[in-house]
C-alpha positions as CSV (number, residue, x, y, z in Angstrom):
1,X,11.7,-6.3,9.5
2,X,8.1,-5.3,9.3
3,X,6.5,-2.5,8.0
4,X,4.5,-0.3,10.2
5,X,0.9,0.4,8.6
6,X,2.1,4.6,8.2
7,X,5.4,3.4,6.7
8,X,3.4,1.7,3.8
9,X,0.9,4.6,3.7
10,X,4.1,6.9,3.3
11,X,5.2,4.7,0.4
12,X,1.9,4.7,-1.3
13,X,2.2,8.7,-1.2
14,X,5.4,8.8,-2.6
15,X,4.5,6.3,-5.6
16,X,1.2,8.2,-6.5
17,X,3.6,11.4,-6.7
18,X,6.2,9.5,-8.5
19,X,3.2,8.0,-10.9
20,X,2.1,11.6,-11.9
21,X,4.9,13.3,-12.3
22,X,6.4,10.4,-14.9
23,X,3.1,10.4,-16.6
24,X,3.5,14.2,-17.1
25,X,7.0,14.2,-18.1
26,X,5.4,10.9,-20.6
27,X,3.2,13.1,-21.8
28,X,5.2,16.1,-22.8
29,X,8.1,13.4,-24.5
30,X,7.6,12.3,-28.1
31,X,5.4,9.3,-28.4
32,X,8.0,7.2,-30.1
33,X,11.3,8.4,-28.8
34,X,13.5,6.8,-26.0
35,X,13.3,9.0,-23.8
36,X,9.4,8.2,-23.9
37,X,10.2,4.6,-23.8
38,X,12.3,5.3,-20.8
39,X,9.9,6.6,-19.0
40,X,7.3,3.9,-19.7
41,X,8.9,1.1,-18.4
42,X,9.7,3.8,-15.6
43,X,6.1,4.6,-15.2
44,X,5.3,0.9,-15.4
45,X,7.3,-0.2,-12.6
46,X,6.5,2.2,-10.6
47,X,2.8,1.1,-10.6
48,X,3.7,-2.0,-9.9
49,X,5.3,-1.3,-7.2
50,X,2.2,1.1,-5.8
51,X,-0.1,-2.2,-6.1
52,X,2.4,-4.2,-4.1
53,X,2.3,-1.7,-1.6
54,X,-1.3,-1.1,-1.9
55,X,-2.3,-5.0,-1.5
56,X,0.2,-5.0,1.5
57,X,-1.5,-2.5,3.1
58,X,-5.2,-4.4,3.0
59,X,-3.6,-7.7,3.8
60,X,-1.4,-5.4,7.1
61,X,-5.1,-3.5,7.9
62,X,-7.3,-6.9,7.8
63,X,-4.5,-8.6,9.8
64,X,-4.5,-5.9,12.4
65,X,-8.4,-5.8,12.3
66,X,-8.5,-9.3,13.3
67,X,-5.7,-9.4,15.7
68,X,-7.4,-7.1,17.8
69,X,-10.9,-8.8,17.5
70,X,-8.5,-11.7,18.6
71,X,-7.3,-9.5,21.5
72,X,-10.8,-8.3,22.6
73,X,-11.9,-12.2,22.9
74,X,-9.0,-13.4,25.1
75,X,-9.5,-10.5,27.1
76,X,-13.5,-11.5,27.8
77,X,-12.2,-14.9,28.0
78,X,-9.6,-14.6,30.4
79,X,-12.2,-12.0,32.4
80,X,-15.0,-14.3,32.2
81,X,-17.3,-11.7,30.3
82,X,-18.6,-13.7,27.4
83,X,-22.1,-14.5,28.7
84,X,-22.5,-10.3,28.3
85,X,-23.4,-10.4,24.9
């Protein structure tokens, strides 16, 4: 199953929200207990998870991009327009 383009933006939203709220609640913890640990690794695979979803999304927008330059060619191809431009 693929991911709609707003599905992925939707996810990105809700990792930025998780992001700052864990950094917060990071910085409010003591620097060397657990439950700042915790949160660390939390926090760090959270953003990794953001930068999957964010590099998704440009590889999803430049593949839609091209598929409908793709698109617009058959259709000047199939309707004989191409000496227009």
């Amino acid at each position: 199953m693929t991911m709609s383009i707003d599905h992925i933006r939707e996810n990105i939203r809700v990792l930025q929200d998780d992001v700052l709220y864990l950094e917060q609640r990071l910085d409010e913890a003591a620097p060397d207990s657990l439950e700042a640990e915790s949160r660390e690794r939390i926090l760090n695979v959270k953003y990794r998870l953001l930068q999957e979803q964010r590099d998704l999304l440009d590889r999803r927008e430049s593949g839609s991009a091209r598929e409908a330059a793709e698109a617009r060619w058959r259709f000047h191809e199939e309707n004989d327009t191409l000496d227009l431009y």
